[in-house]
C-alpha positions in Angstrom: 39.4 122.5 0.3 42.3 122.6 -1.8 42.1 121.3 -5.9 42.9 117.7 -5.2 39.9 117.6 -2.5 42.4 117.1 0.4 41.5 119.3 3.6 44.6 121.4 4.7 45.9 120.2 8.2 47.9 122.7 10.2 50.0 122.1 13.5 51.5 124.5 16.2 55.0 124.4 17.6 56.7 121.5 15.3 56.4 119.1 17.9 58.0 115.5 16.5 54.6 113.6 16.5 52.9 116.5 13.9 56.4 116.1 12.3 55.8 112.3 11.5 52.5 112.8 9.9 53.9 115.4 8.0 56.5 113.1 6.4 54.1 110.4 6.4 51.7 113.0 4.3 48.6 113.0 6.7 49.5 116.6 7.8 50.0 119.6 5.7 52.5 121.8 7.7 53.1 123.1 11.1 54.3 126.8 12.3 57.6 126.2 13.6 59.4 128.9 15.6 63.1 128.0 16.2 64.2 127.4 20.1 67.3 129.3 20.0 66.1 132.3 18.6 63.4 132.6 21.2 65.7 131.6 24.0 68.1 134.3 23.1 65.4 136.7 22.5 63.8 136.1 26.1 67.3 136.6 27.4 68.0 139.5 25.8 64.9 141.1 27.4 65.8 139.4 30.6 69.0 141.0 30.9 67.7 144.6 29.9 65.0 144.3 32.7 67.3 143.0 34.8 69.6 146.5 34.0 66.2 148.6 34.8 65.8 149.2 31.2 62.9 149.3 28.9 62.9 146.6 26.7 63.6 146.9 22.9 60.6 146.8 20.9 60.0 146.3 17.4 56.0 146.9 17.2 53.3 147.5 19.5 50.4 145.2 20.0 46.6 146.5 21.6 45.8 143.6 24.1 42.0 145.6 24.5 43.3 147.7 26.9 46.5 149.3 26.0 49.2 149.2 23.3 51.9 146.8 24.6 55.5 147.1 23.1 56.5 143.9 21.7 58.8 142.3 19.7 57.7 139.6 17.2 59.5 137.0 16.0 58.7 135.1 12.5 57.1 131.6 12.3 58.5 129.2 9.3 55.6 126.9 8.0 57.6 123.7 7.9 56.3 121.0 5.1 57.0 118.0 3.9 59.3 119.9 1.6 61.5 121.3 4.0 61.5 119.4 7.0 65.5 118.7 7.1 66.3 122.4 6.6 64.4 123.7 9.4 63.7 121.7 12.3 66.2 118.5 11.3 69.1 121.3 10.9 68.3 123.1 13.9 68.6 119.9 16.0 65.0 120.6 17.1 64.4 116.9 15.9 66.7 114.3 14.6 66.4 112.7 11.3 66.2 109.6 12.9 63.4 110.4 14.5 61.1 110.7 12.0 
């Protein structure tokens, strides 16, 4: 629990209905991971795989069996705080929406 005896709530993916309650205060924040940038990342190891190249990797992650190159991409906890300048200015949502 936090100091003012309030339970944290978390949400996955910024979807517009976790969006409302955090504007309307019942939810705490959600991990939001901007469209674009995945779309252009998922391209962008389309095309090399589509050349016969090996994809660019920025890390490596052990799924229990081997160490898989990957490349990560960073989450934005979006709050009540900053709601317009994340998924409102993307155009993920529209202001008018919430």
């Amino acid at each position: 629990m936090r100091n003012d005896n309030k339970v944290a709530i978390s949400g996955q993916d910024a979807d517009l209905a976790g969006i409302k309650r955090i504007a309307a205060g019942t939810q705490t924040m959600t991990v939001y991971k901007p469209i674009t940038l995945l779309a252009n990342t998922a391209a962008e190891i389309a095309v090399e795989l589509g050349n016969g190249q090996e994809p660019k990797a920025d890390t490596t992650l052990n799924n229990g069996l081997k160490d898989v190159p990957s490349r990560l991409l960073t989450p934005i906890d979006v709050n009540k705080n900053n709601i317009k300048d994340t998924v409102v200015k993307d155009g993920f949502h529209k202001e008018s929406e919430l």
